[in-house]
Structures are given as C-alpha cells and as structure tokens.
C-alpha positions as CSV (number, residue, x, y, z in Angstrom):
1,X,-21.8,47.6,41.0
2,X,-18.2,47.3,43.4
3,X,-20.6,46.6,46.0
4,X,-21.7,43.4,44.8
5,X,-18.2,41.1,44.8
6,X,-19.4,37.3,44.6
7,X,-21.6,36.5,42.1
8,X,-25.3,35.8,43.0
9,X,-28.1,33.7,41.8
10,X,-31.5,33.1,42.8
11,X,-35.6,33.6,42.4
12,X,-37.2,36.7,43.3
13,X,-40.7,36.8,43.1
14,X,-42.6,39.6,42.0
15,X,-45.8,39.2,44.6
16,X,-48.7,42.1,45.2
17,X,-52.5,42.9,44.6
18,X,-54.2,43.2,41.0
19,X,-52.7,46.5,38.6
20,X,-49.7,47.6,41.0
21,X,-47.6,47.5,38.2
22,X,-45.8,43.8,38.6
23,X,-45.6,42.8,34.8
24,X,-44.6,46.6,33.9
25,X,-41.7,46.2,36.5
26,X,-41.0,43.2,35.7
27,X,-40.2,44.4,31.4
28,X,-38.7,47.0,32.7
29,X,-36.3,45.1,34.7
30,X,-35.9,42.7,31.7
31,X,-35.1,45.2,29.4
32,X,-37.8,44.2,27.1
33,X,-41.5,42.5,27.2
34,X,-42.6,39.5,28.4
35,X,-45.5,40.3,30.7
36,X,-48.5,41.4,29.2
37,X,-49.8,44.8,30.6
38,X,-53.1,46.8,31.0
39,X,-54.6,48.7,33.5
40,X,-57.3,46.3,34.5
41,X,-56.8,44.2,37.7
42,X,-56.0,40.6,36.9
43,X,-54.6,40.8,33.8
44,X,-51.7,38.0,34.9
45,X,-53.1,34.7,35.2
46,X,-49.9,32.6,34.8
47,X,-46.4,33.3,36.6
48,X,-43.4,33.7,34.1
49,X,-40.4,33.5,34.8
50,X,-37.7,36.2,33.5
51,X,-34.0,35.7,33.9
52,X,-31.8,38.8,33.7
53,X,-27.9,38.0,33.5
54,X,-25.8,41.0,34.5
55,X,-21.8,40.6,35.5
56,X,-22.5,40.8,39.2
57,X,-25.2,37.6,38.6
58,X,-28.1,36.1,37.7
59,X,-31.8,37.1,38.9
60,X,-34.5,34.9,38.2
61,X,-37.4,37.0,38.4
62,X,-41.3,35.0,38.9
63,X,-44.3,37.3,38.0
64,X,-47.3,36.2,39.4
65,X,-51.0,36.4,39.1
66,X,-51.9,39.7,41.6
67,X,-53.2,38.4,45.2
68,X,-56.8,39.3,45.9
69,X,-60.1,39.0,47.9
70,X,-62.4,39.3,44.9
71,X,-64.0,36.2,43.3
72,X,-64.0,32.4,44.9
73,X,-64.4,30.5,41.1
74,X,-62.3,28.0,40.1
75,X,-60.1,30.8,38.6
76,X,-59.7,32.8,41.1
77,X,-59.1,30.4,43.5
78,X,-55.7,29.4,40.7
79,X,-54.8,32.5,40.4
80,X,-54.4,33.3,44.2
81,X,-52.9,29.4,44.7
82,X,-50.5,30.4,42.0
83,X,-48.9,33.3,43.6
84,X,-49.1,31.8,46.9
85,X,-46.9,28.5,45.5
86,X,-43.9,31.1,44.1
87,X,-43.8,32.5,47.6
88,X,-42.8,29.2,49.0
89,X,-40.3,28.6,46.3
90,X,-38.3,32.0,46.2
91,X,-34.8,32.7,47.6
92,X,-36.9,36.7,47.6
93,X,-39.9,38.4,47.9
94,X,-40.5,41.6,46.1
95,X,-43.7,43.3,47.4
96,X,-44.7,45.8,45.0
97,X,-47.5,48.4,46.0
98,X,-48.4,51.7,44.4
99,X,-46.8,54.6,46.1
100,X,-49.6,56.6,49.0
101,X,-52.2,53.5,49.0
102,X,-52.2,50.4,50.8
103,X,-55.5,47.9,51.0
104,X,-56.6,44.6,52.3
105,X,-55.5,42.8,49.7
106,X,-52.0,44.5,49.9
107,X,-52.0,43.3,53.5
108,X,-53.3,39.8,52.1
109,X,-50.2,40.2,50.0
110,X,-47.7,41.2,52.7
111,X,-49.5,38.5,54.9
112,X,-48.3,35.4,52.3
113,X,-44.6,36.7,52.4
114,X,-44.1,36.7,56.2
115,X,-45.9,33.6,56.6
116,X,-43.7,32.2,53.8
117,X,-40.6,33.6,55.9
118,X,-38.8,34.7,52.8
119,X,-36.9,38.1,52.9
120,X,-38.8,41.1,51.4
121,X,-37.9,44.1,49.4
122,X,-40.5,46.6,48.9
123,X,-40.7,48.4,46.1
124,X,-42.8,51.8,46.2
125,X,-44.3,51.5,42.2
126,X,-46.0,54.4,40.5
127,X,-44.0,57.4,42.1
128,X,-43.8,59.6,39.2
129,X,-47.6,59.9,39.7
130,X,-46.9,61.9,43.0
131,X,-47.2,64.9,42.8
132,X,-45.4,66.4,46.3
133,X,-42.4,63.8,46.7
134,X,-42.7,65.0,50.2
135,X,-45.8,63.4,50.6
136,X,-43.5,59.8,50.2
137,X,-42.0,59.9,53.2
138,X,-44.7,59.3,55.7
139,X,-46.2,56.8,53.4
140,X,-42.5,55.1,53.5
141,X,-42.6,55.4,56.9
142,X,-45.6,53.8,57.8
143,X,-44.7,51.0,55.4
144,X,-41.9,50.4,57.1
145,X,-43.7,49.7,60.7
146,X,-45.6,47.0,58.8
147,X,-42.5,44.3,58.2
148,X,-39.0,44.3,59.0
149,X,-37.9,44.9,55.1
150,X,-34.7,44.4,53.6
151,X,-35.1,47.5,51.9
152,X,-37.8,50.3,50.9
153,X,-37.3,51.6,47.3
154,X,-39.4,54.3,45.8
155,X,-39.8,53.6,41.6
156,X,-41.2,54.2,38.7
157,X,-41.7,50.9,36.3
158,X,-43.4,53.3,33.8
159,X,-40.6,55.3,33.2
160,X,-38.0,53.8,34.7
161,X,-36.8,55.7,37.8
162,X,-34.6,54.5,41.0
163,X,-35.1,50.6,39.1
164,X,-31.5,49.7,38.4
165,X,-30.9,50.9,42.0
166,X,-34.2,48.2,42.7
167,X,-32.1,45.7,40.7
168,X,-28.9,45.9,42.6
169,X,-30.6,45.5,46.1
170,X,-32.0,42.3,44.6
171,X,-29.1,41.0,43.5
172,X,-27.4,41.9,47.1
173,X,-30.5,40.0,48.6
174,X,-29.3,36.7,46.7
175,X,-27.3,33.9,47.7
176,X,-23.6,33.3,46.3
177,X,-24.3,30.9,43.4
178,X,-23.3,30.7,39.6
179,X,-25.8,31.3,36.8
180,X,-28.6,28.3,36.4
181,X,-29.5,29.2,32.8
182,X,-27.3,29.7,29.7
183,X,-26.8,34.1,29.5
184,X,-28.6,34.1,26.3
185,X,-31.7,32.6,28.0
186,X,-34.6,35.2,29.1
187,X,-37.1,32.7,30.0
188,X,-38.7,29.6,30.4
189,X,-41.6,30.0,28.4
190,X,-42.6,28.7,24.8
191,X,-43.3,31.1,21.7
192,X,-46.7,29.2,21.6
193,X,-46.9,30.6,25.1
194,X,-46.6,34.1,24.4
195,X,-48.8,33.9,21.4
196,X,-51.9,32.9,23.2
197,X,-51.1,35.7,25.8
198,X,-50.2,38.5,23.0
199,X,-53.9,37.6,21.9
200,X,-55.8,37.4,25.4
201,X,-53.7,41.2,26.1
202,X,-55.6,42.4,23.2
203,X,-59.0,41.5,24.7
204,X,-58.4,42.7,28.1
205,X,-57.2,46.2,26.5
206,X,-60.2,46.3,24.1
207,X,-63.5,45.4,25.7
208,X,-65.4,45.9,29.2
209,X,-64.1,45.7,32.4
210,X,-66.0,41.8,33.2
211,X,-65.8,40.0,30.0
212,X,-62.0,39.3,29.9
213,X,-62.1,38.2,32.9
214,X,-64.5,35.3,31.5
215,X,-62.3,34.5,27.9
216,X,-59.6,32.4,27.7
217,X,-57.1,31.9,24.6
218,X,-55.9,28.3,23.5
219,X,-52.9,27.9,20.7
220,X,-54.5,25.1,18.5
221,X,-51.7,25.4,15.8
222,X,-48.1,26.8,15.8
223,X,-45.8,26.2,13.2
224,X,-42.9,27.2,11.0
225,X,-42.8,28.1,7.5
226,X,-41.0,29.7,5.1
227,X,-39.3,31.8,7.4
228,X,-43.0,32.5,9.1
229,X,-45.2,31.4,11.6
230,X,-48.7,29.9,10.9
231,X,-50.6,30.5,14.2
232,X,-54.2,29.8,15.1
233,X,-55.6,30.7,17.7
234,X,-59.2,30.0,19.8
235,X,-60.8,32.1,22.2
236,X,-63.2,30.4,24.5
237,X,-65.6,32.3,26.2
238,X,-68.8,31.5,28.7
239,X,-72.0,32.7,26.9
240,X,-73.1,33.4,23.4
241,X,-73.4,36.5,24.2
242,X,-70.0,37.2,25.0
243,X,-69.2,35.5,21.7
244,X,-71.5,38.1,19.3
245,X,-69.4,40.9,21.4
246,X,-66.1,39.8,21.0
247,X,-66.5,39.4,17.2
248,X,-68.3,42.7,16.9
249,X,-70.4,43.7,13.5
250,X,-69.3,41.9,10.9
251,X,-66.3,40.5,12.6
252,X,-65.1,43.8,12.6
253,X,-64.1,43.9,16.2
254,X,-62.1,40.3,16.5
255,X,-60.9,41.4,12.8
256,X,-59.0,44.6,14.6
257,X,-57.9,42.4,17.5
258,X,-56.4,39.7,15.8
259,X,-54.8,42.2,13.7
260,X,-53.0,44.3,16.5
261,X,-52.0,40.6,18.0
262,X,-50.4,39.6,14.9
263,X,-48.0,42.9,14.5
264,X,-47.2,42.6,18.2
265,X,-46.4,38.5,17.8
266,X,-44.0,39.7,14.7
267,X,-42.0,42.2,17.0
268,X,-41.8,39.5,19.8
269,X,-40.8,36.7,17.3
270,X,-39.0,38.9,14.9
271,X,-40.2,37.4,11.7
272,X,-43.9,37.3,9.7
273,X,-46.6,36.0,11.2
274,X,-49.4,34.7,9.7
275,X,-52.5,34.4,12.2
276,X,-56.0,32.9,12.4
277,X,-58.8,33.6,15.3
278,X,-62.1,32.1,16.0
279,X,-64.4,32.4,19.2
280,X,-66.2,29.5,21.1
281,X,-68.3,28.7,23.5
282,X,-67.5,26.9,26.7
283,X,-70.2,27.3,29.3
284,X,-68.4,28.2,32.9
285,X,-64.9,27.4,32.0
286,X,-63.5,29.5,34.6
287,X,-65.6,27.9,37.5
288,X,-64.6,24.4,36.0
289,X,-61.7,22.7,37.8
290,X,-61.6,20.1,35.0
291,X,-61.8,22.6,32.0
292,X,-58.9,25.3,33.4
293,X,-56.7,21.9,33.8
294,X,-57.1,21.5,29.8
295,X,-57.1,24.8,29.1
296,X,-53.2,25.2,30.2
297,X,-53.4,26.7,34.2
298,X,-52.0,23.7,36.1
299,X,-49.6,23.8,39.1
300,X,-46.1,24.9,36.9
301,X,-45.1,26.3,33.6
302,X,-47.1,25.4,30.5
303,X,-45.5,22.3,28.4
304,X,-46.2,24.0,25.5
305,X,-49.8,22.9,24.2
306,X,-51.7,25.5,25.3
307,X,-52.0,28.8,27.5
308,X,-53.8,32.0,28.0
C-alpha cells in the first residue's frame, strides 16, 4: 500500500466475453454482491457501477454486459453497444479472460479496448481451476504478445486469490484525483434496481439454457412499510409457452423462485420483504427496439422505474 502515495480516482471497466467471471470479480472486489452471477453466458444485461473506497483512493468499477458474436436482436445488439459505450468512458480497461482459453469473442473484446485507446490490465480469472500452474506461463506469455498491457495478473474471483494484488495495480493505473462519491456510497444503482435483477438471477439459475435469455423482469411496485418492503414484480416473457414453464405445475416452479428472490432481497436490503410475482406475455420484446426502451435498457443507468 506504500507504493501508492497520491490518492487516485477513476473508472475501470470490467470488459470481456459472456461467463469469464466479470460480476464474480467484480463482488469480490467490492467485498460484497452487487452483480448477479450464474454460469450461463449473458447473464449481465446492464453495466453497474461499484465504487470501492480504500485509503490509497477511490475505484469506480463499471461491469458490463459480456462482448459477443452470438445473436443480432435488438438485445443483443444493447448489450454489445453497452459495453462498447463504458470503454469510451473509462480512465481503465480491465480485460478479464479465463485462464488457458482465448476465443473470437475474447479478441472481439481485446479489439474494443485498443481501439478505445484506454490502458489495459489483464486479469487471468479462473486460475484455481488449473491444475499444473506451470501450464500458466505460456498462456501468460502468449497473452502478453497480443497487447502492450499495463499488467498481467493471474486470479481467482471464486476464491479470492492474487485479487487485492489485482486491486492495487488498478488503483496505480489511475489518475491523481480525490474521491467523486461520498465513502459510504457502493453504487449508483436504486433498491428497485437490484430487486428486479435478484428476481431475473433466479430464472437464469433455474431453467433452460434459451429461455432466460427471452424473459425480462420489470418492478411495478416498490414501497416501504412498517419497516418492510412491499415489492411486486412482473416477468415478461415472448410466448405462452414460456409462460406455462416458468410458472411450472401449479405455480409450483415461480412459487420456489419468487421465494429464493425474496430471502436473497432481505439480505441485500437488510429488512423483511414482502414480494409478489406474476408472468406475461410480450410477443418479441427482445427484438423490439421500442419495448427494451420501456422495459429499462437505455443508453445509462436506470432512473429507477424499471430494470431487469
């Protein structure tokens, strides 16, 4: 920490394919969660921003949706636009890709931060999956021949390994600056926010690999009450048919969903939460320009009325 003598500020966003690891790096970094995880590709559709405030500085960190080739809907063509956009507005790049693999769409990834011009730091994710650490090095290596990095850290977000040494080569990477946000403040985002995502986690983690990917989750009622939040919440999906799945026999399925989404909103908000789900129909949201506009993915943050 001696190393770092004038205090730093600045963005550093957190930019690579689908299921690298990003939102798992970027809790871990935080301390705490504020990305929803899975293993399925695509599971971040919005960037969020985190702000970490240590002694040495202040790190705003922007996860974003994971670059890709797969898909040219509407959707898709936000999510990539997304991640694209907090490139062009970052002080740093953080390329994260999974240790002894590198693809097209990690090159697609790579390709967006040079032509941005931003400084990279690459961090090597999933390490503790490897099981000769001697195999790292030519990886490393090779990686290395592909950009002129700032640095080249192997980690582990899953467990935690070599990421406070990731944290402090950030922070060196930033410019002199005093904090932007007050040191109590973790993030931009609304409570309403992360209710509609704590809800849409719990369908990607539950049901088939394509019909997340089609649902969407919109807050139609937040309030406080008696020390308790009164939350509903509707799930829009494309087809009937995903409908009948999602509520399962007897509403048995959407009954266990919204239930694991409620316990998981009361450790985020720290108090009771009292929560409500239906399911409806809106035929080819996700290829609607129009309908992902009302449904909450515009060009910044969410205001607050809405989200996924």
């Amino acid at each position: 920490m001696s190393e770092i003598i004038a205090a730093r500020c600045g963005t550093v966003a957190i930019i690579g394919r689908p299921n690298v690891g990003k939102s798992t790096l970027l809790n871990r970094l935080m301390g705490q969660k504020l990305a929803i995880t899975s293993h399925k590709a695509q599971t971040t559709r919005h960037s969020i921003l985190g702000i970490k405030t240590r002694p040495e500085g202040q790190i705003l960190f922007v996860d974003t949706p994971g670059i890709h080739q797969r898909g040219a809907n509407a959707l898709n063509r936000y999510l990539n636009r997304a991640a694209r956009t907090a490139i062009s507005d970052t002080d740093l790049a953080l390329l994260v890709v999974e240790a002894l693999r590198w693809t097209d769409e990690d090159a697609a990834a790579l390709e967006a931060i040079a032509t941005a011009g931003v400084p990279v730091i690459a961090a090597v994710n999933k390490v503790d999956r490897v099981a000769s650490k001697e195999d790292l090095l030519p990886y490393l290596q090779d990686l290395g021949q592909r950009h002129a990095f700032v640095d080249l850290i192997p980690v582990s977000a899953a467990n935690g390994d070599q990421v406070e040494v990731l944290e402090l080569a950030l922070l060196r990477g930033l410019p002199e600056g005093e904090p932007v946000f007050p040191e109590d403040q973790i993030t931009d985002r609304s409570e309403r926010f992360f209710a509609a995502e704590l809800v849409r986690e719990q369908l990607v983690q539950r049901y088939g690999e394509e019909l997340p990917y089609r649902t969407t989750v919109e807050i139609e009622r937040f309030e406080e009450a008696g020390g308790r939040y009164k939350i509903n919440a509707l799930i829009w999906v494309e087809r009937q048919s995903q409908k009948a799945i999602i509520i399962g026999r007897q509403g048995e399925a959407l009954k266990a969903a919204a239930t694991q989404a409620r316990l998981e909103m009361q450790k985020v908000f720290g108090c009771p939460v009292h929560l409500e789900v239906w399911v409806k129909v809106k035929k080819s949201w996700s290829s609607d320009e129009a309908a992902l506009g009302r449904l909450g993915y515009g060009d910044g943050p969410l205001d607050g009325r809405g989200g996924s």
